[in-house]
SETOR-111987 format. One line per 4 residues: number of its first residue (from 1); for each residue y, z, x of N, C-alpha, C. Coordinates in Angstrom, 1 decimal. Each point is the difference from the previous one (the first is absolute). Layout:
SETOR-111987
NUM = Y:Z:X:Y:Z:X:Y:Z:X ~ ...
END
This chain:
SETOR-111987
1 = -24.8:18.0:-32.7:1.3:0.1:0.7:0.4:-1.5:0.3 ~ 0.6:-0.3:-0.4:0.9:-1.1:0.1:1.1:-0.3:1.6 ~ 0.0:-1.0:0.5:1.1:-0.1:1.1:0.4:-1.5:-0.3 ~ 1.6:0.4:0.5:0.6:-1.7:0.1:0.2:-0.3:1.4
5 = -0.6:-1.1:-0.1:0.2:-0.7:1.8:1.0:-1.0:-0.2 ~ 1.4:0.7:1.2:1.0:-0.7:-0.1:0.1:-0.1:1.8 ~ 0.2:-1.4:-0.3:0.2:-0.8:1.4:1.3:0.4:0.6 ~ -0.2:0.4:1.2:1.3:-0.1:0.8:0.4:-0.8:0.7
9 = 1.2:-0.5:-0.3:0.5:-1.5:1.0:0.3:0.3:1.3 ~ -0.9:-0.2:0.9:0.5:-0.2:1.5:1.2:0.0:0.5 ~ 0.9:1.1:0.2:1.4:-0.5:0.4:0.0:-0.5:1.6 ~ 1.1:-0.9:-0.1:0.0:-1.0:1.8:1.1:0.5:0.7
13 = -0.2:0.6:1.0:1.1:0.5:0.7:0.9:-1.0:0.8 ~ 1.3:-0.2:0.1:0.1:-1.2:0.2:1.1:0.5:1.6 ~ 0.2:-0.9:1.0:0.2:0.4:1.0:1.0:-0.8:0.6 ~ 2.1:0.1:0.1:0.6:-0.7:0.1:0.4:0.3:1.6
17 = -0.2:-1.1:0.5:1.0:0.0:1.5:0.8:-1.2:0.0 ~ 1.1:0.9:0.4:1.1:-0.7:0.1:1.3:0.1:0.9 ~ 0.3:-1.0:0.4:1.2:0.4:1.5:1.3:0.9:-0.3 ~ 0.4:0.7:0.6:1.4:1.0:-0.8:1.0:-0.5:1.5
21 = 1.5:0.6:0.4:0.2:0.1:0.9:-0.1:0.9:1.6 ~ -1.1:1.3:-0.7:-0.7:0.2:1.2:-1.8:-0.4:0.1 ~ -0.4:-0.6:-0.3:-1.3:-0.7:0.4:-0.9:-0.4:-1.3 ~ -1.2:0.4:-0.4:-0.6:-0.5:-1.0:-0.8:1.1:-0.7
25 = 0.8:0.3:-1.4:-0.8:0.8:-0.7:-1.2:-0.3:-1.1 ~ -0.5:1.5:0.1:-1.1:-0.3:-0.9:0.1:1.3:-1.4 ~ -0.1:-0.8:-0.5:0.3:0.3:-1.1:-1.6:0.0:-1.6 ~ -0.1:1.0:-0.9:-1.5:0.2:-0.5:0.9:0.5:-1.5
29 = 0.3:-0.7:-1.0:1.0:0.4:-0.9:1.5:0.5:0.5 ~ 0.5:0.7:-0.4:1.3:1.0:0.1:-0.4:0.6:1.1 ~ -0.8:0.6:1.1:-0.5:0.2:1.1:0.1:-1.0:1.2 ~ 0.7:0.5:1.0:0.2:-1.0:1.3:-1.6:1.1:0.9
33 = -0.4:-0.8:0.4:-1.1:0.4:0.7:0.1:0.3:1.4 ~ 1.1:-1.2:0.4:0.1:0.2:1.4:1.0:-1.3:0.3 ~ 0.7:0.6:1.3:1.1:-1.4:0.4:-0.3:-0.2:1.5 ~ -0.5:-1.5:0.4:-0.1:-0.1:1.6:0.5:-0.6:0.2
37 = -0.1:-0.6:1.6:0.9:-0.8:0.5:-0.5:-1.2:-0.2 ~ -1.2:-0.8:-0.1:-0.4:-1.1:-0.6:-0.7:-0.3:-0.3 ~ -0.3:-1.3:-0.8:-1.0:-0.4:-0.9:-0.9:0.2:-0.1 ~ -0.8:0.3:1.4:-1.2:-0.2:-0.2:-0.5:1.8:0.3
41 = 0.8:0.6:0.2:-0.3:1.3:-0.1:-0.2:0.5:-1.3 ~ 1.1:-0.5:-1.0:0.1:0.4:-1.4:-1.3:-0.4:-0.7 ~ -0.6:-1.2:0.5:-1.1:-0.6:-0.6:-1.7:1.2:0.9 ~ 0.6:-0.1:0.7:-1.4:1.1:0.2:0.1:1.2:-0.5
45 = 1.0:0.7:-0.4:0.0:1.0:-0.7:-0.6:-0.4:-1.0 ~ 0.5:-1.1:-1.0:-0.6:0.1:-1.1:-1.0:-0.2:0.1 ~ -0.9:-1.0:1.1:-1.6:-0.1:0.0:-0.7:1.4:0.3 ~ 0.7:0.8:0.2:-0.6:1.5:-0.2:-0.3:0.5:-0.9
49 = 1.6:0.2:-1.0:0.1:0.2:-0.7:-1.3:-0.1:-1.3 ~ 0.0:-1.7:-0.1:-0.9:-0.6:-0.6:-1.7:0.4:0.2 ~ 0.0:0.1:0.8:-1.7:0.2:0.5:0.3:1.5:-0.5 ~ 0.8:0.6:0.0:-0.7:1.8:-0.9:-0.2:-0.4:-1.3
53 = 1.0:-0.5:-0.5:0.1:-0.1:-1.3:-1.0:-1.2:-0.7 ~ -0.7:-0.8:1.2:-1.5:-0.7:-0.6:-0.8:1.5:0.0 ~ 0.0:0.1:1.3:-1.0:1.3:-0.1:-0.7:0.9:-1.1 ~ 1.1:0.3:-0.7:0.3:0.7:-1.0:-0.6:-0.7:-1.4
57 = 0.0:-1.6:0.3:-0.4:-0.6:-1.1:1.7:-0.2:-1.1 ~ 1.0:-0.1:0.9:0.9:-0.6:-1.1:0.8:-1.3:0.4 ~ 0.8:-0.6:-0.4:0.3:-1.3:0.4:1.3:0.3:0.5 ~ 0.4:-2.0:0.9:1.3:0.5:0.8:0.4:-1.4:-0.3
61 = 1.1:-0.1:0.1:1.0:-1.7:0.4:0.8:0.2:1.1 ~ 0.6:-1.2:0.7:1.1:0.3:1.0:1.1:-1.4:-0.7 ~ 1.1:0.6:0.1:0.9:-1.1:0.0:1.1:-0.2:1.1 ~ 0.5:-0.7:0.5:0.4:0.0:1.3:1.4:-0.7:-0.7
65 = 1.4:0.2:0.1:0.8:-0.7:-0.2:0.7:-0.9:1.2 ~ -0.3:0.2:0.8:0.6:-1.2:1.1:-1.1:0.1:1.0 ~ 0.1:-1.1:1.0:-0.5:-0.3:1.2:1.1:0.8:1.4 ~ -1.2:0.3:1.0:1.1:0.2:1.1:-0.6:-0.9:1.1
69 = 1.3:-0.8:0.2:0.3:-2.0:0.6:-0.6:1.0:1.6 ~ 0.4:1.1:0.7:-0.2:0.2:1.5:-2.0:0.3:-0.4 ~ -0.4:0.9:-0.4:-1.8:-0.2:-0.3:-0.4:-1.4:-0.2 ~ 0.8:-0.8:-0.3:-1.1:-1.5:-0.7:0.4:-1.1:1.0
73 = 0.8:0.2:1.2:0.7:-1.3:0.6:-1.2:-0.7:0.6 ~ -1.4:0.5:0.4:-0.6:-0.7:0.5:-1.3:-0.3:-0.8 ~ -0.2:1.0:-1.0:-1.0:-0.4:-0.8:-0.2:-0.8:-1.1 ~ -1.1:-0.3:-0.8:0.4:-0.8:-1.3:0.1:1.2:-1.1
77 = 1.1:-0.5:-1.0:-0.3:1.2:-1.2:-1.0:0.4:-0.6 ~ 0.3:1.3:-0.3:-0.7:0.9:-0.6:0.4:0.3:-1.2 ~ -1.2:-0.1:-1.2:0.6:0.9:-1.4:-0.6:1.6:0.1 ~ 0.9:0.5:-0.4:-0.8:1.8:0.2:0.3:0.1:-1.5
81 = 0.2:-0.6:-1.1:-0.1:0.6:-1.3:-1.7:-0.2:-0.1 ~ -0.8:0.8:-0.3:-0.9:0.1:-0.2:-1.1:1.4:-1.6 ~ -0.8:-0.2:-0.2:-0.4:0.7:-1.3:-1.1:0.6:0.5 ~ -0.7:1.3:-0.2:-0.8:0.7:0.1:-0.7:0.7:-1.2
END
């Protein structure tokens, strides 16, 4: 019996937040995931998000398209693009 072993490429789920004019969506392809009122809310969702989807054994990205200036006034920046 013969078998062919064909590799499957890992697909990376990739995870956009970004500011709209009612607060900050999140976005997982063509899929809005969820819209909050701010940044750092949208960002814990996706750290949820992400920990299932390690769980599971698949991978995650985040991309963040802007900063929000009232979360950072007293702290030093943060990058939240990060790879899993």
């Amino acid at each position: 019996m013969l078998r062919s072993c064909v590799a499957k490429r890992a697909t990376t789920t990739t995870f956009v937040v970004e500011p709209t004019n009612y607060g900050w969506s999140v976005g997982c392809g063509a899929t809005r995931v969820g819209l909050f009122m701010t940044q750092r809310q949208a960002l814990d969702a996706v750290k949820k998000c992400r920990a299932e989807l390690t769980a599971k054994g698949q991978r995650s990205t985040v991309v963040v398209r802007a900063s929000d200036p009232r979360s950072s006034a007293n702290r030093s920046p943060r990058s939240y693009s990060f790879r899993r």
